[in-house]
C-alpha positions as CSV (number, residue, x, y, z in Angstrom):
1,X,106.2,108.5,85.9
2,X,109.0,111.0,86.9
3,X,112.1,109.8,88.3
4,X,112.7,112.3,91.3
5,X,116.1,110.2,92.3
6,X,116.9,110.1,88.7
7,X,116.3,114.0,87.7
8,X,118.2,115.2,91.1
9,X,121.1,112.7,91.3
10,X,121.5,110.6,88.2
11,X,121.2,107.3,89.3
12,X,119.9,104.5,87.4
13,X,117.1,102.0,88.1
14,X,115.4,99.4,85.9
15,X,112.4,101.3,85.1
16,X,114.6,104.6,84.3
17,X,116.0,102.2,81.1
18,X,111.8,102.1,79.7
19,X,111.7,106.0,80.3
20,X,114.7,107.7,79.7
21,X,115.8,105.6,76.2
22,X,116.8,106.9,73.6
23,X,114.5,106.8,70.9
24,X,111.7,106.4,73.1
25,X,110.2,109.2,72.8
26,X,110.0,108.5,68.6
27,X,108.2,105.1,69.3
28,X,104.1,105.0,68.8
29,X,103.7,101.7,70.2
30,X,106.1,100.5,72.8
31,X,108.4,101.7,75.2
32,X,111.2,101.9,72.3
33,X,111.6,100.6,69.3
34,X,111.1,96.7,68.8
35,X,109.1,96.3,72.0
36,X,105.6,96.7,73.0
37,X,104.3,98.7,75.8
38,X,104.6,98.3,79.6
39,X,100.9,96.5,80.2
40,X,98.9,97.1,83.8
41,X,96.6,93.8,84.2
42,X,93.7,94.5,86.5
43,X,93.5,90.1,86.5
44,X,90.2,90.6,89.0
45,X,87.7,92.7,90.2
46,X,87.3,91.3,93.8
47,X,89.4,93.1,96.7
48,X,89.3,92.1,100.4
49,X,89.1,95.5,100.9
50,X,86.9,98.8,100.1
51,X,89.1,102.1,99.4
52,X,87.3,105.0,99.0
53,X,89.8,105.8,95.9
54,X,89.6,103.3,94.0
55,X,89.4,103.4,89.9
56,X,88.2,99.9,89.7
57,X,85.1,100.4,92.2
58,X,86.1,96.8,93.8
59,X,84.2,95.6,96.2
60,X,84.9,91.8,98.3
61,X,83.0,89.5,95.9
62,X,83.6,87.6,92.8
63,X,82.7,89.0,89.4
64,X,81.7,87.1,86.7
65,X,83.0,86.9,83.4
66,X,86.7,87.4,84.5
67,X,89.7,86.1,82.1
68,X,90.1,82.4,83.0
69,X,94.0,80.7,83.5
70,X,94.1,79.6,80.2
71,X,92.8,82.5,78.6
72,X,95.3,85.0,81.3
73,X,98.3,82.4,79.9
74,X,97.5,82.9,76.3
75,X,96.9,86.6,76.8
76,X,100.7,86.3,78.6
77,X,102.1,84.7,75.5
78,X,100.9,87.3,72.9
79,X,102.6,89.7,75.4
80,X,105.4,87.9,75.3
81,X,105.9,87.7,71.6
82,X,105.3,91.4,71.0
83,X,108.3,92.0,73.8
84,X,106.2,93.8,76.2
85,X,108.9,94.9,78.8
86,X,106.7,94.6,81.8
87,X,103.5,93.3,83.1
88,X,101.9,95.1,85.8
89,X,99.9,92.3,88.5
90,X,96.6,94.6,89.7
91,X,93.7,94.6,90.8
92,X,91.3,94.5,93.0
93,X,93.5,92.6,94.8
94,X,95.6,90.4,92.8
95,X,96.3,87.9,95.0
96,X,92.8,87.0,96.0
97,X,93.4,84.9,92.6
98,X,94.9,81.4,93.2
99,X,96.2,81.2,90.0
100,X,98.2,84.7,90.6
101,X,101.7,82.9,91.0
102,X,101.4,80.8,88.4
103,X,100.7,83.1,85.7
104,X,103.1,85.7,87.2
105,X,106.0,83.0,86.7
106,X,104.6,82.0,82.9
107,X,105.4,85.9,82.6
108,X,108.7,85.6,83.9
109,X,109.2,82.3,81.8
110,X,107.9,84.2,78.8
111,X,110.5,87.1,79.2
112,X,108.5,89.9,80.6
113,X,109.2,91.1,84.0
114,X,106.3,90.6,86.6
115,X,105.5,93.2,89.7
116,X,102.7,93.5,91.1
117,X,100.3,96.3,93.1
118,X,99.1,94.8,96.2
119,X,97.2,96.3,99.1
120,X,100.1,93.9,100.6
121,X,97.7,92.8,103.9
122,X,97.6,89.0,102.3
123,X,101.4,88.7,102.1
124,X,102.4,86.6,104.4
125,X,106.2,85.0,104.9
126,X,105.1,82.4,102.8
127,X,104.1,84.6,100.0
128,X,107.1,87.1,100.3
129,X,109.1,84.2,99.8
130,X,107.2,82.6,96.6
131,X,107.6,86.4,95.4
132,X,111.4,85.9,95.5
133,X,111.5,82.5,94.0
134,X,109.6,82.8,91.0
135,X,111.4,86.2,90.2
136,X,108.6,89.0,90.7
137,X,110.8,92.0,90.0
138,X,109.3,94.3,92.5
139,X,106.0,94.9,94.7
140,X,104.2,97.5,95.0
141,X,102.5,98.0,98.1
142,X,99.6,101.0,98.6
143,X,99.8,102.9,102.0
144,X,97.3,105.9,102.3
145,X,99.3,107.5,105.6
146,X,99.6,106.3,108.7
147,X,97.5,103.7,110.7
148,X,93.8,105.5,111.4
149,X,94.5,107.7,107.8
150,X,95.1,104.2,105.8
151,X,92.4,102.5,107.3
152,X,89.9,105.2,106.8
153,X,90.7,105.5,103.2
154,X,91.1,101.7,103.1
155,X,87.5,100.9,104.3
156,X,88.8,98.0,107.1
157,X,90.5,98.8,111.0
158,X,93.9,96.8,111.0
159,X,94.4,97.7,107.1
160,X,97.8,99.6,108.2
161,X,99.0,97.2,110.3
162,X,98.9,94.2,107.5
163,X,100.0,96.1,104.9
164,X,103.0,96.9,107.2
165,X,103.7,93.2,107.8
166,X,103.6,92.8,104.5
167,X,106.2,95.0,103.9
168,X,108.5,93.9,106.7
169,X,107.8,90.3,105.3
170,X,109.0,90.9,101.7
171,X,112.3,92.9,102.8
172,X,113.2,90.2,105.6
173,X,113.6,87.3,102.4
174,X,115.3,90.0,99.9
175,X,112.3,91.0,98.0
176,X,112.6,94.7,96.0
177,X,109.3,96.6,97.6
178,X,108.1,99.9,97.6
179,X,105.3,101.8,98.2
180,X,102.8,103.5,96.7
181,X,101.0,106.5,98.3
182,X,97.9,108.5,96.3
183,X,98.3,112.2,97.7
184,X,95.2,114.7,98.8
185,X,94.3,117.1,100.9
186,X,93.5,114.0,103.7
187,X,97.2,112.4,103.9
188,X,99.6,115.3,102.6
189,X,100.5,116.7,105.9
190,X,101.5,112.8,107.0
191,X,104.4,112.9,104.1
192,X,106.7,113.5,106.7
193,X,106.3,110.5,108.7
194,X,105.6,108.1,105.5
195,X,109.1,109.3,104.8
196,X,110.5,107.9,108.3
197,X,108.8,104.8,107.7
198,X,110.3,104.1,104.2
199,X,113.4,104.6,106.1
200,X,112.7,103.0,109.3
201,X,111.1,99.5,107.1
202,X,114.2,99.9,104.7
203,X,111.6,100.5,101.9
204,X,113.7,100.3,97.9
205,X,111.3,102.3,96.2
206,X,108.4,104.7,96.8
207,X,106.2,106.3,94.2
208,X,103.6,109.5,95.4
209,X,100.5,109.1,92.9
210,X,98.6,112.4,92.1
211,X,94.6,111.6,92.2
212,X,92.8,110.5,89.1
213,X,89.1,111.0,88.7
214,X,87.6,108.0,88.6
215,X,86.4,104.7,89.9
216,X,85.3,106.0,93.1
217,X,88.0,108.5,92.9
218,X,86.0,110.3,90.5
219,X,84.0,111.0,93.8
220,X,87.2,112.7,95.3
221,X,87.7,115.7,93.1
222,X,87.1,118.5,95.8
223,X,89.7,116.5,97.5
224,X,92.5,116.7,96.0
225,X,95.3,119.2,96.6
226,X,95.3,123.3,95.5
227,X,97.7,123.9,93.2
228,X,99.5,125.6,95.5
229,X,99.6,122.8,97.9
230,X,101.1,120.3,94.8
231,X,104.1,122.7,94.9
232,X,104.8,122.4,98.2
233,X,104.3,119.1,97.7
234,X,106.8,118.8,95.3
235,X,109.3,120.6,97.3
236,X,109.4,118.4,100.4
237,X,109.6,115.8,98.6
238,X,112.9,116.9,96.6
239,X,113.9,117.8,99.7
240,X,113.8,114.4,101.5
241,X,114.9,112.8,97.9
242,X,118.0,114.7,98.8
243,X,118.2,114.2,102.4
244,X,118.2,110.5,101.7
245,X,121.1,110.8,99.1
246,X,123.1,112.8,101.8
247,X,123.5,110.7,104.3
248,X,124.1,107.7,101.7
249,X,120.4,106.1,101.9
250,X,119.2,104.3,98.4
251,X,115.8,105.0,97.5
252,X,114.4,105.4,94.3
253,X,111.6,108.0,94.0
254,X,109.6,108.5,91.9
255,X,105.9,111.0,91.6
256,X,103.3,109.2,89.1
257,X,100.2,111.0,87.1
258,X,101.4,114.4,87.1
259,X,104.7,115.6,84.0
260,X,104.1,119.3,85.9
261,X,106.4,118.2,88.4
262,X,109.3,117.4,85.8
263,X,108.8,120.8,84.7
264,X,108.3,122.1,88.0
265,X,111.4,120.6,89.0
266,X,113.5,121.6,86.1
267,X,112.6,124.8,86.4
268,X,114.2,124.9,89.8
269,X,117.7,123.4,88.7
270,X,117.6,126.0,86.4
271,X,118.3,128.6,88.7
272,X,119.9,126.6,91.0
273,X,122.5,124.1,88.7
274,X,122.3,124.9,85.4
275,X,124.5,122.2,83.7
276,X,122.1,119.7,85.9
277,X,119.5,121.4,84.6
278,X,120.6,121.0,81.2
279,X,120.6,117.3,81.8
280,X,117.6,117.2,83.1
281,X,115.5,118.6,80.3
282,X,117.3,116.3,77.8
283,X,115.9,113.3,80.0
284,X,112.5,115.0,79.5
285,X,112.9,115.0,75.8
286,X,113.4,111.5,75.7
287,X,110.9,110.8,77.5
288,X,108.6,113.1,75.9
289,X,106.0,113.3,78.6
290,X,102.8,111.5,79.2
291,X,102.3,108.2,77.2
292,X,99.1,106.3,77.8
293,X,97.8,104.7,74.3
294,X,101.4,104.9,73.7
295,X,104.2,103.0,76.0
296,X,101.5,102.3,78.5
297,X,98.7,100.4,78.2
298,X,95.4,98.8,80.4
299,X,93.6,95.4,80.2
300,X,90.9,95.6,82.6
301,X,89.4,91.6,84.2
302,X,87.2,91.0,81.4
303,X,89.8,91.6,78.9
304,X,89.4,94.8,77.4
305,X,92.2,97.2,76.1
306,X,92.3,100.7,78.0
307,X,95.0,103.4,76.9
308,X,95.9,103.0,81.1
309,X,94.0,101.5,84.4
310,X,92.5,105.4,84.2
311,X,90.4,105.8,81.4
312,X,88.8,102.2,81.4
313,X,85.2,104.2,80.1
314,X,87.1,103.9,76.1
315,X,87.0,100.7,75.5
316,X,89.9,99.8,72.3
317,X,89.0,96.3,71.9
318,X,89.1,92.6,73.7
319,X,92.0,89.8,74.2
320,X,89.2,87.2,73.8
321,X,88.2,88.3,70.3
322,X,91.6,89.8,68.5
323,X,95.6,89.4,69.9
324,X,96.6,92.4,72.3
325,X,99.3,92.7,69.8
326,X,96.8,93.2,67.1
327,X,94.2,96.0,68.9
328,X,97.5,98.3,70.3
329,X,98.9,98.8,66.4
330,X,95.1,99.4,65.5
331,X,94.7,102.9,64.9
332,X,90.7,102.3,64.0
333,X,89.9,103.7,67.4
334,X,90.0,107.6,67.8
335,X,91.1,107.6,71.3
336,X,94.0,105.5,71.0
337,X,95.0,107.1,67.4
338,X,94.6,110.4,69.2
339,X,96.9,109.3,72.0
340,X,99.8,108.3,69.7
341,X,99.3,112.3,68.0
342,X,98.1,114.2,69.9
343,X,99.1,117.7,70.3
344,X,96.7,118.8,67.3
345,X,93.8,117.6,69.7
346,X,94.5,119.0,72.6
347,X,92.8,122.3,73.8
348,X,93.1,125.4,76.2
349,X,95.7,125.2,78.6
350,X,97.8,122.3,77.3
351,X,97.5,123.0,73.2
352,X,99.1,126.3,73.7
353,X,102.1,124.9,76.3
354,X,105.4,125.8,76.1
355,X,106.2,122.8,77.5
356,X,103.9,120.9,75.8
357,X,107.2,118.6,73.7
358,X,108.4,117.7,77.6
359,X,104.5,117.3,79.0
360,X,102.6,115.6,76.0
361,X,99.4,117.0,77.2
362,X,99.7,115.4,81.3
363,X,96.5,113.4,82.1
364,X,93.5,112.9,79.5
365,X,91.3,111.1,82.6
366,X,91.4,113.8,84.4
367,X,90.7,116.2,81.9
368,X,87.7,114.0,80.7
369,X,86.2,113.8,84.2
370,X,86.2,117.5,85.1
371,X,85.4,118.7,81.6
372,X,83.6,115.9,79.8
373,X,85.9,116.5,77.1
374,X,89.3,113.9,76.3
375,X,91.2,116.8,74.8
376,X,90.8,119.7,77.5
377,X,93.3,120.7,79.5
378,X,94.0,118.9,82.8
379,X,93.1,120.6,85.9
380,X,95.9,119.5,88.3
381,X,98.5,120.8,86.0
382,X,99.5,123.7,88.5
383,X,102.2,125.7,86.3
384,X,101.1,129.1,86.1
385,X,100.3,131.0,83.0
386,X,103.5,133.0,83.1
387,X,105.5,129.5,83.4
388,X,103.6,128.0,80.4
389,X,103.6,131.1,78.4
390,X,105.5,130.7,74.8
């Protein structure tokens, strides 16, 4: 994740604290030192709905062979011991689970903070308000534009409108929300108006997802944006990051999948605040970049240990047969070892970076699924040769 609130104005949110530590860049398994990673649970399979995007391929039935309660509160405990910071509630749809809350509060009871990524149209007032008193530090709730957009890419009419309600529910009992937006060539020219409604639903927190390839998003890759188009991107929403501090509004905002645009961005202070600038690029050396394998890490239903919710084809090993704990400080497996060094492996583009110490390579799924190989160079990185050159 980039901080775009954080790089532009300095403030300070919880998540800033996991990425912009000192020392955290240094740290091979965890977010810093003492502390596992932050941990994305896809706890089921099953959605209610169909997007077109999705990584896990969901679809609304149940799937066999899923981590029971007991075995989801014993794989919470292991967490808890190795001080994993946070856990990540995903799916699927997490709560089509009936057990979501109370594992989601054995989280909270074992330390870890619990949030959750929701396509929000089950939350009701009811389940806002359980959110709140059990302590979920923040939900995340996926918008793909406005209302026919969402529910074209959502695969169900009245999609929007839910996951609205949702919203509107969660902020009317207290409840931190944001949202969470996946950008392409479909939705980017609806940015504008997913900015008036984070204002106009009094949304905390919103974070704009470059695509991944894969899950059915793998089908997407012609969609997503032109390089060119990811800078403009990037420069509206800087803009509006700074429209909103302006006139006093607090958002945090962040953009996910993508360290170009902390480069992208730096590179601009550069030329227009220098001393900001400065700053800046000393956040991006603590932070060092991407870090799946690393500070990040993916347990899919069934159990198994992913480097992130992306690359769930490498399969590092299973909560059912060895500790989470146990499989993350494994360096057995050449993908994850890889991840936690990797510079030496990396090719083309990326291995000859200048900004390779700030970037750490971007996005190994994406590479993968355009090139077939882990260590190429990732297509959306849309710096030009000139801004990479040494």
């Amino acid at each position: 994740m980039v901080s775009i609130t954080k790089f532009l104005i300095g403030t300070n949110h919880f998540g800033d604290s996991l990425r912009y530590r000192h020392g955290a860049k240094k740290t091979v398994n965890g977010t810093n030192e003492g502390h596992g990673p932050v941990v994305a649970w896809n706890m089921t399979r099953s959605c209610n709905l169909k997007c077109i995007h999705c990584y896990m391929d969901s679809d609304c039935k149940r799937y066999e062979g899923e981590l029971t309660y007991e075995e989801g509160k014993k794989f919470i405990e292991d967490l808890g011991s190795f001080k994993v910071p946070v856990l990540l509630f995903s799916g699927g749809e997490p709560l089509v689970r009936e057990d979501f809350f109370k594992l989601a509060k054995h989280a909270i009871d074992c330390n870890i903070r619990s949030t959750i990524s929701t396509n929000g149209t089950l939350i009701n007032r009811k389940t806002a308000e359980e959110f709140k008193k059990i302590g979920v530090g923040y939900v995340g709730i996926s918008l793909d534009g406005l209302k026919d957009t969402n529910d074209q890419f959502r695969g169900q009419k009245g999609a929007f409108d839910a996951a609205v309600k949702g919203i509107e529910n969660c902020v009317a009992v207290g409840q931190r929300v944001g949202l969470r937006f996946t950008i392409n060539r479909h939705n980017y020219k609806e940015l504008g108006d997913i900015f008036n409604l984070i204002e106009d639903l009094h949304i905390n927190r919103v974070c704009f997802y470059h695509l991944v390839y894969c899950g059915r998003g793998n089908q997407m890759m012609e969609e997503d944006l032109s390089h060119q188009q990811s800078r403009e991107v990037l420069d509206f929403i800087i803009e509006k990051t700074l429209d909103f501090h302006r006139r006093g509004l607090d958002k945090e905002i962040l953009t996910v999948d993508n360290h170009a645009d902390a480069v992208y961005l730096y590179m601009k202070l550069r030329e227009i605040d220098p001393e900001r600038a400065r700053e800046v690029y000393q956040l991006m050396q603590t932070n060092g970049g991407n870090r799946s394998g690393i500070a990040f890490a993916n347990v899919d239903s069934m159990g198994n240990v992913h480097p992130d919710q992306f690359t769930q084809n490498h399969i590092i090993g299973n909560v059912r047969e060895k500790s989470f704990s146990e499989i993350w400080r494994d360096t057995s497996h050449p993908i994850l070892a890889g991840l936690k060094n990797r510079k030496d492996l990396l090719k083309g583009r990326c291995s000859t970076c200048r900004w390779l110490k700030v970037c750490n390579g971007n996005f190994r799924a994406r590479a993968e699924a355009a090139t077939g190989d882990f260590w190429e160079s990732d297509p959306a990185c849309y710096l030009t040769e000139e801004e990479i050159a040494i």
